[in-house]
C-alpha positions as CSV (number, residue, x, y, z in Angstrom):
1,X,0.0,0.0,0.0
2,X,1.7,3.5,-1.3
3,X,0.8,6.0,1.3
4,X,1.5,9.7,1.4
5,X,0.5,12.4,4.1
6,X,0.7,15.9,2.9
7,X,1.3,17.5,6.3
8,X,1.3,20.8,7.9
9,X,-0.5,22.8,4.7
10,X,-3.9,25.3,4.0
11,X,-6.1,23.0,2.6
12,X,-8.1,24.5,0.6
13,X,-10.8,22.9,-1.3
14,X,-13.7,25.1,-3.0
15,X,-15.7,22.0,-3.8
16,X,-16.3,21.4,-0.7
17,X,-16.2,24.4,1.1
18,X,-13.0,23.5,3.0
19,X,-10.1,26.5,3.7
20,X,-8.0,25.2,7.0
21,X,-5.0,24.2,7.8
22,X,-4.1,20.3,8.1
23,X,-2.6,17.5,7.3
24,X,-4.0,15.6,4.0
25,X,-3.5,11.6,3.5
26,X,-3.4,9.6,0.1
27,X,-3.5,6.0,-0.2
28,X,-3.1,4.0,-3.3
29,X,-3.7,7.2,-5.7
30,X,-7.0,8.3,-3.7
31,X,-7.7,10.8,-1.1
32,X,-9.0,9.2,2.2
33,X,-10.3,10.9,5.4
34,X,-7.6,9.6,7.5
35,X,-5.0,6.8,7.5
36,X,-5.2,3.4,9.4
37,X,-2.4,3.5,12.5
38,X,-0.1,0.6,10.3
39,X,-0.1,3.3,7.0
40,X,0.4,6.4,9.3
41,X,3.8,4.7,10.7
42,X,4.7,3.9,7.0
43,X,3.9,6.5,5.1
44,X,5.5,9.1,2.8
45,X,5.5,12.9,4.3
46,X,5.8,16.2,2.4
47,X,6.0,19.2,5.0
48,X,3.5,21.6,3.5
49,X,4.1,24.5,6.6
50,X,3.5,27.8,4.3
51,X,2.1,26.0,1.4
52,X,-1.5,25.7,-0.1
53,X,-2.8,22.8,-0.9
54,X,-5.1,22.5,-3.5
55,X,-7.2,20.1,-5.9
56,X,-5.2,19.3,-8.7
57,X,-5.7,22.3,-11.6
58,X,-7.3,21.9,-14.3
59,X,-6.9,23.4,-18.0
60,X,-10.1,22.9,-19.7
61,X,-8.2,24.5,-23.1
62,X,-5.0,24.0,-24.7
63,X,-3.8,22.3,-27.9
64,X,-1.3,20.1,-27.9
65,X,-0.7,19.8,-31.3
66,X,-0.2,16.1,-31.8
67,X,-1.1,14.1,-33.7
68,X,0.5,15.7,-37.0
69,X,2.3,18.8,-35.7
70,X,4.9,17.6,-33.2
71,X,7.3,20.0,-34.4
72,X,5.2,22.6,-32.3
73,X,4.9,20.3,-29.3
74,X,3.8,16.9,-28.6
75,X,1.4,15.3,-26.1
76,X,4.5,14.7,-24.1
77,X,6.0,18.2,-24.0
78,X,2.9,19.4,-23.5
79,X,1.9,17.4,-20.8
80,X,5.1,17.8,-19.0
81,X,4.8,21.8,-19.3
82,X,1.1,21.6,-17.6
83,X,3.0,19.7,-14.7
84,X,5.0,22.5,-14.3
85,X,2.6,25.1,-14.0
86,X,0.4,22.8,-11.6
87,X,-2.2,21.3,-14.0
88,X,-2.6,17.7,-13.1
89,X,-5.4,17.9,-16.0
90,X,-5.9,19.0,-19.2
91,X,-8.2,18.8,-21.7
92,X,-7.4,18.9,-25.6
93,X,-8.6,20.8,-28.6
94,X,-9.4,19.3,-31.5
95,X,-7.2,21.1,-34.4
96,X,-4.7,18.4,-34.8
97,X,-3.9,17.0,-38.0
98,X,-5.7,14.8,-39.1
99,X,-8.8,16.8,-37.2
100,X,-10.3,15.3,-34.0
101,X,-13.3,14.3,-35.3
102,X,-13.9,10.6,-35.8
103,X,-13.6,8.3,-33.1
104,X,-9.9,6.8,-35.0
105,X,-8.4,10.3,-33.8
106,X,-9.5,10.2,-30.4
107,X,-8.4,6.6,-29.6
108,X,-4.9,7.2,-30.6
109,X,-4.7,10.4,-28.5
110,X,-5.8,8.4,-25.5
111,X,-3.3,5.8,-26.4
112,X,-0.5,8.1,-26.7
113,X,-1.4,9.9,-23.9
114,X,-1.7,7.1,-21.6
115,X,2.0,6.2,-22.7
116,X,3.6,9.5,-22.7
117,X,1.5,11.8,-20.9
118,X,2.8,13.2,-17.0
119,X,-1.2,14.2,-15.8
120,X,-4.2,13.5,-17.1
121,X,-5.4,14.3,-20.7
122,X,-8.7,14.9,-21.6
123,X,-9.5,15.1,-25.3
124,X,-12.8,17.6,-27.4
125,X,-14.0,16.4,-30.7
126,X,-14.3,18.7,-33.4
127,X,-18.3,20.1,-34.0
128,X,-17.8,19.6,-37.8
129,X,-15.8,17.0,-39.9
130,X,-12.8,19.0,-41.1
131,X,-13.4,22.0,-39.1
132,X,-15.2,23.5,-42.0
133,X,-18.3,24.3,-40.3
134,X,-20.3,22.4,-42.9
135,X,-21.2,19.0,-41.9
136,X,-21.8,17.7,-38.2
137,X,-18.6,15.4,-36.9
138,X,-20.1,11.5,-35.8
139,X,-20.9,12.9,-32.0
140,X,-21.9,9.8,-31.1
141,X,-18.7,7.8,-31.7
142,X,-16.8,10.4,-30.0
143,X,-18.2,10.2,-27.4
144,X,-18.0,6.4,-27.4
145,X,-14.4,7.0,-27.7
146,X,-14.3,9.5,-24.6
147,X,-14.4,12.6,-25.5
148,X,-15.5,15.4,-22.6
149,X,-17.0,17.7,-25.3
150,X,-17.3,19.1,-28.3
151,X,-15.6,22.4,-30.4
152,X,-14.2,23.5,-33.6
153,X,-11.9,25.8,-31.4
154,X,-9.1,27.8,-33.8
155,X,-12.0,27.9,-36.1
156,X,-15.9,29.1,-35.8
157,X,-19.3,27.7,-36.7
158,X,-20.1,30.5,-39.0
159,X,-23.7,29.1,-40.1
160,X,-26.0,29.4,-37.5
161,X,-28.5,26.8,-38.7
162,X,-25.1,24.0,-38.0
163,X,-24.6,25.6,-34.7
164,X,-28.2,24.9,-34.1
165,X,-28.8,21.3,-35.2
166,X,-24.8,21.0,-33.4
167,X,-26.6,22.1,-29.8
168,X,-30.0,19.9,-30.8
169,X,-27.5,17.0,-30.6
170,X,-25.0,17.5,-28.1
171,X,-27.8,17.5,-25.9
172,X,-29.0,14.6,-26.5
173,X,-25.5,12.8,-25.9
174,X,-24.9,15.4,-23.0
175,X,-21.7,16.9,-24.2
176,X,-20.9,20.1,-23.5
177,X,-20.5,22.8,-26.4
178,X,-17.6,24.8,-26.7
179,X,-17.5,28.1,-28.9
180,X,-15.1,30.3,-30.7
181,X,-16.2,33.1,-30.9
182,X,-15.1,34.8,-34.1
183,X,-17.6,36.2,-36.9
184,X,-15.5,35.9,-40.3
185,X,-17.4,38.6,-42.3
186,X,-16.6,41.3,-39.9
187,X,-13.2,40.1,-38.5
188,X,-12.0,39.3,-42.3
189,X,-8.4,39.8,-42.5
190,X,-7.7,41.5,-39.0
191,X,-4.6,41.1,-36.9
192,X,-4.8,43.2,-34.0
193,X,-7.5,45.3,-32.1
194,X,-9.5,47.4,-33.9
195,X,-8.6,50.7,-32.1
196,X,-6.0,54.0,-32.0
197,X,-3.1,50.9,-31.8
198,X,-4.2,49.6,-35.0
199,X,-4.4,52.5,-36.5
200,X,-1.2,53.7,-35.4
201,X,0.6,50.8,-36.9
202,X,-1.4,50.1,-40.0
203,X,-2.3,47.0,-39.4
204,X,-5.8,45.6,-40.2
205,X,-8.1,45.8,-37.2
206,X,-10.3,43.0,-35.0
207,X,-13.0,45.1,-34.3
208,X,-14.9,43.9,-30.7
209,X,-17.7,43.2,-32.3
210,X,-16.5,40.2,-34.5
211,X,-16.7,38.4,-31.0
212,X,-19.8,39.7,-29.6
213,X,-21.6,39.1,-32.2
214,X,-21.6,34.9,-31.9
215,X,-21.3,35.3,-28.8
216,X,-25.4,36.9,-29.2
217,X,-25.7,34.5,-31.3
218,X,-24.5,31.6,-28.3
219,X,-27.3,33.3,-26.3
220,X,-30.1,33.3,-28.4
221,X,-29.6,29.9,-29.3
222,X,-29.1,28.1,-25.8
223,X,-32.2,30.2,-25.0
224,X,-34.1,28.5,-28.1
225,X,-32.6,25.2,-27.3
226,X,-32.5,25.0,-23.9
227,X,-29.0,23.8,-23.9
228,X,-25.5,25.3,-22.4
229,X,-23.0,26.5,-24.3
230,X,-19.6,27.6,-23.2
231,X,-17.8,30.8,-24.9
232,X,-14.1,30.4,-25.4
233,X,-11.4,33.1,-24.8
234,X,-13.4,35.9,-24.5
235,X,-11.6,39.0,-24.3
236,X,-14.2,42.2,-24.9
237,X,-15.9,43.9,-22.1
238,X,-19.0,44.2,-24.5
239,X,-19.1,40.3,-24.5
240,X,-19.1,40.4,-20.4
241,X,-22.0,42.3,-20.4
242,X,-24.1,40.3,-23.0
243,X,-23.1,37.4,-20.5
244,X,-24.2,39.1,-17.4
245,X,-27.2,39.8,-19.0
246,X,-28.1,36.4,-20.2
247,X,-27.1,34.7,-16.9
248,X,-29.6,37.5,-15.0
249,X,-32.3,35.7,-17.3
250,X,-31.2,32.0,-16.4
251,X,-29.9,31.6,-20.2
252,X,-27.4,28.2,-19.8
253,X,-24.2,30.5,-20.8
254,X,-20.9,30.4,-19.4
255,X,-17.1,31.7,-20.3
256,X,-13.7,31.5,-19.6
257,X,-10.9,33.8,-19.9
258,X,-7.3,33.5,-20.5
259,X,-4.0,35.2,-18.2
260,X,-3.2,36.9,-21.5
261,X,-6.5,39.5,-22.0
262,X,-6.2,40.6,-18.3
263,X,-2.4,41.1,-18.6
264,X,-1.5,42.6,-21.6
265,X,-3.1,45.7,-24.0
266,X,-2.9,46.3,-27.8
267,X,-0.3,48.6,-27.1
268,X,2.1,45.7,-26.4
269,X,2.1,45.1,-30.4
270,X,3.8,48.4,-31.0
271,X,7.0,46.8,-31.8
272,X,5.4,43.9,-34.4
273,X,6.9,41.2,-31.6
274,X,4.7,38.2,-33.3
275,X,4.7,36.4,-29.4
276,X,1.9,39.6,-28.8
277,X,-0.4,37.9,-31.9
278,X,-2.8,36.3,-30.8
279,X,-6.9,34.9,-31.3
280,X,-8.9,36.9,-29.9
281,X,-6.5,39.9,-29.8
282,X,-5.6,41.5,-27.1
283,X,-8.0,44.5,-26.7
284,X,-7.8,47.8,-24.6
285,X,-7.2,48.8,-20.4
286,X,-10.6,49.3,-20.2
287,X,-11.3,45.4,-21.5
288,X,-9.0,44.6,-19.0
289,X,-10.9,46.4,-16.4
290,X,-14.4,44.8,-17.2
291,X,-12.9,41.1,-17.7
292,X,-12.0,41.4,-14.2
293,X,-15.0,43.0,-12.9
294,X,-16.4,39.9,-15.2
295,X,-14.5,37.6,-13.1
296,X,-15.0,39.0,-9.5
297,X,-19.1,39.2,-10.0
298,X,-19.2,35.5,-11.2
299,X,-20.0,36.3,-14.2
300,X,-17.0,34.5,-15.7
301,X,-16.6,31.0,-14.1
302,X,-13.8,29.5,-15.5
303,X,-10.3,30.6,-16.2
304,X,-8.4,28.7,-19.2
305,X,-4.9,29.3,-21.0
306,X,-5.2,28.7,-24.8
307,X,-1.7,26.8,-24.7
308,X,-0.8,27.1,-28.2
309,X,2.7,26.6,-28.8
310,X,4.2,27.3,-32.5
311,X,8.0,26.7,-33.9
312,X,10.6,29.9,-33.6
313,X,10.4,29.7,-37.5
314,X,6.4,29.9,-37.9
315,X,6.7,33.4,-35.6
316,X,9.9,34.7,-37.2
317,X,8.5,36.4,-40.0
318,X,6.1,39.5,-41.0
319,X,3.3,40.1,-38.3
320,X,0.7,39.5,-41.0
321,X,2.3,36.0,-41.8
322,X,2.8,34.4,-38.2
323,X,0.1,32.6,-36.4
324,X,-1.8,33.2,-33.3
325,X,-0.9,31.9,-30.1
326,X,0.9,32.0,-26.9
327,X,2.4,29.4,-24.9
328,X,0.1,29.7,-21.3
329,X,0.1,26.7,-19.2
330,X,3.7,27.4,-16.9
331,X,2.6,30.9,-16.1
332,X,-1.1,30.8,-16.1
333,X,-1.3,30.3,-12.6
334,X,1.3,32.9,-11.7
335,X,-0.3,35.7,-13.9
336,X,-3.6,35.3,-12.7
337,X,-2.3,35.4,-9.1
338,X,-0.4,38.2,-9.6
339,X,-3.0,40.0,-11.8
340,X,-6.2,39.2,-9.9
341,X,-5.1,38.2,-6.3
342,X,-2.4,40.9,-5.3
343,X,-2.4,43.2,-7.8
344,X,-6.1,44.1,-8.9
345,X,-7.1,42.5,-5.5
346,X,-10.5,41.5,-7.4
347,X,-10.7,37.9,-6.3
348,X,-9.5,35.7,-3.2
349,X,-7.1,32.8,-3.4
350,X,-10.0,30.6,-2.6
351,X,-12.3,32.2,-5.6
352,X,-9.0,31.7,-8.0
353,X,-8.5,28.0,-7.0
354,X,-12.2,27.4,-7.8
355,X,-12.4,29.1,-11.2
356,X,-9.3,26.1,-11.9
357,X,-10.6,22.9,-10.2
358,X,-14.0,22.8,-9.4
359,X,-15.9,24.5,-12.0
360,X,-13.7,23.4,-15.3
361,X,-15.0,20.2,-13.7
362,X,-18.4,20.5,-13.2
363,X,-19.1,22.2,-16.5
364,X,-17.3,18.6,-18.4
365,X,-18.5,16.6,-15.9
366,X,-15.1,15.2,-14.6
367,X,-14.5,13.5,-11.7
368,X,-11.4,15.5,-10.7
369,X,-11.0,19.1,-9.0
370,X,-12.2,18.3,-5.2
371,X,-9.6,16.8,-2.1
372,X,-13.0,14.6,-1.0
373,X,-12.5,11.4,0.7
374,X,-12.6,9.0,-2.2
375,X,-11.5,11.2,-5.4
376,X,-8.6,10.9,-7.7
377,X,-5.5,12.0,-5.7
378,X,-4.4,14.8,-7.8
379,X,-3.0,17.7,-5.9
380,X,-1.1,20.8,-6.5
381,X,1.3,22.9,-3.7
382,X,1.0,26.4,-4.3
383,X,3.2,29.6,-3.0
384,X,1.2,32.6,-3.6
385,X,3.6,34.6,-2.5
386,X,6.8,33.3,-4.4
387,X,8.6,35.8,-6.5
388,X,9.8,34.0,-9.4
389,X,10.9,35.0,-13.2
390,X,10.0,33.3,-15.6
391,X,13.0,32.0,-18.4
392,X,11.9,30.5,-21.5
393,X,15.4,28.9,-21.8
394,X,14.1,26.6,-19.1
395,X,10.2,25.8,-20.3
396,X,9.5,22.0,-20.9
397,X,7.1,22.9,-23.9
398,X,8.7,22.2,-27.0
399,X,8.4,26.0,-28.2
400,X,9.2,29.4,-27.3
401,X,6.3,31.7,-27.9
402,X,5.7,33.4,-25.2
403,X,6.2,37.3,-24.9
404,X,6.7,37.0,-21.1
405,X,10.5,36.0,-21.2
406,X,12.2,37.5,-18.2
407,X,8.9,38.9,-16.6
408,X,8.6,38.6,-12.6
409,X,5.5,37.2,-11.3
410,X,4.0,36.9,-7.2
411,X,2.8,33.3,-7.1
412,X,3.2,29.9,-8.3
413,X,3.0,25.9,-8.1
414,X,5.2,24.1,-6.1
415,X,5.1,20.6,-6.9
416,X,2.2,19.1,-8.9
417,X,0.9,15.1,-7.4
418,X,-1.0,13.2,-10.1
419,X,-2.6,10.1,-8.6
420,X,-0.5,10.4,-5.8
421,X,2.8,10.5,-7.3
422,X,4.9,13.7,-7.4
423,X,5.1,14.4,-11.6
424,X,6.8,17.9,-11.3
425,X,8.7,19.6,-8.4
426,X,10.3,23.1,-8.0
């Protein structure tokens, strides 16, 4: 019997209401109440004095690019990065290559990921075959495969009559729906936010409104359906109050938001650095401002990085030409700490810690992000008050896209326990 006492440490434990300090005991990869007097003499110890313990965190969006783009990161990179920013699980978008959308796909990512992966990975099946928007993917036998849930994230449903029949079904497998919000026609060839920055530059604008307007369109058709759908990345005030609004009427809406849009501005592009491109853009101080307020009134449940990692030589070249994306998962924790715990001082530790375990969880329906007696023994040590700086020379993703290289951060994990074994240590 492998037994493991995480002593001395502030528990804290949003799903159940829990915020003490104690000791916490694991035996055989489960969390039990307490440990028989034979197991106490035997077991392992980890002095937590100073520490916060915490459900293991969960990532509910990153891409991991594997199967067919490795040279951008594999499951195994990926996996090992999301250790080191405390995730014990992740969940996995569905722009690989070939697509995630046939139940083929999905196998071999579980197969893989059971072989290579450090924490637990979770994997979406695309909304339409290809990505194209067109035709519905086999929901069924996806979902007979495993998947959690459903989304043609990096790409967006542009024909609301799909969108509708796509919601008609996932509710009758009862798989969650995940958006990305991004109307074509009005965001046609933008790079940036649409504002004095873009202009500034001359580079084509991303107007606010190319996201608000699907995610209206998200609202009105949950309303007609009766069915929940879940925004992605949402980074416009405007689309924080549509939301508010929506939830006020008991419409089954929810978001996330990523450590990027409350960290950085459109003016951070002024030097055409590609690591600042990114899908949604990032907007303006006062998108910043109501994101947060977005956050700290519930209207926002769920925090999320958008991992997505590219080569050096995809980003090396003319603004207009590199992709989107920004690595996220070993300083998503650490930004949003720093950003809405001390610095903003909008949220509580507690509030944070449930906006990465408990609700991710409850809106896929896993059975992970709670320290109850009985669950999965996945657990993350946390320092919220560690001053660290963050090197890029020392990330385990297999890429280097990230434009905060050398930036100081309050906060961070400590050591990440999947299944009660220690996958990733400071």
């Amino acid at each position: 019997m492998s037994v493991l006492k995480i002593a001395n440490g502030r528990i804290i434990d949003p799903a159940n209401g829990r915020d003490e300090i104690a000791d916490l005991w694991i035996e055989d990869g489960r969390i039990v109440s307490s440990a028989t007097r034979d197991s106490r003499s035997s077991a392992a110890v980890i002095d937590a004095a100073g520490l916060v313990v915490a459900p293991g965190l969960i990532d509910l969006h990153v891409h991991f690019r594997e199967p067919g783009q490795s040279h951008k990161e594999t499951i195994a990179t990926g996996a090992a990065a999301a250790a080191a920013g405390g995730f014990t699980s992740v969940v996995c978008m569905p722009n690989t290559s070939p697509v995630a959308d046939s139940p083929a796909t999905i196998s071999w990512i579980h197969e893989r990921a059971a072989q290579v992966a450090k924490v637990n990975v979770f994997c979406t099946g695309a909304i339409t075959k290809g990505l194209k928007g067109e035709e519905l993917a086999p929901m069924a036998s996806m979902k007979n495969a495993g998947i959690v849930a459903i989304t043609d994230d990096g790409h967006c449903v542009q024909s609301h009559e799909v969108m509708r029949r796509a919601l008609e079904y996932a509710r009758m497998f009862d798989l969650p729906l995940l958006d990305h919000c991004q109307d074509y026609s009005i965001v046609a060839d933008g790079i940036m936010h649409e504002g004095e920055w873009s202009v500034r530059l001359g580079l084509p604008g991303w107007p606010r409104v190319g996201e608000e307007l699907i995610v209206m369109r998200n609202i009105l058709l949950s309303e007609l359906c009766d069915a929940p759908i879940h925004c992605q990345h949402i980074s416009s005030g405007g689309s924080i109050r549509l939301l508010r609004e929506a939830k006020a009427r008991g419409v089954k809406i929810s978001a996330e938001v990523c450590p990027h849009h409350i960290a950085l501005t459109d003016e951070s592009l002024k030097g055409y650095d590609s690591n600042f491109k990114m899908n949604p853009p990032l907007r303006t101080e006062r998108d910043i401002e109501q994101l947060v307020e977005g956050i700290a009134d519930g209207t926002i449940e769920i925090l999320a990085s958008d991992h997505a990692p590219h080569a050096a030589y995809e980003k090396e070249v003319e603004l207009d030409q590199a992709p989107f994306g920004i690595l996220g998962l070993e300083t998503e924790f650490a930004i949003f700490c720093d950003v809405l715990v001390h610095g903003r001082k909008a949220i509580g530790l507690p509030r944070l810690i449930e906006l990465l375990t408990v609700n991710p969880a409850k809106l896929l329906r896993l059975d992970r992000g709670t320290l109850s007696a009985g669950a999965h023994a996945d657990v993350t040590l946390l320092d919220p008050d560690l001053e660290w700086t963050y090197d890029l020379g020392r990330t385990c993703s297999a890429s280097r896209n990230s434009p905060f290289h050398g930036h100081s951060f309050r906060g961070r994990a400590v050591r990440t326990i999947v299944a009660g074994e220690t996958v990733w240590a400071l």
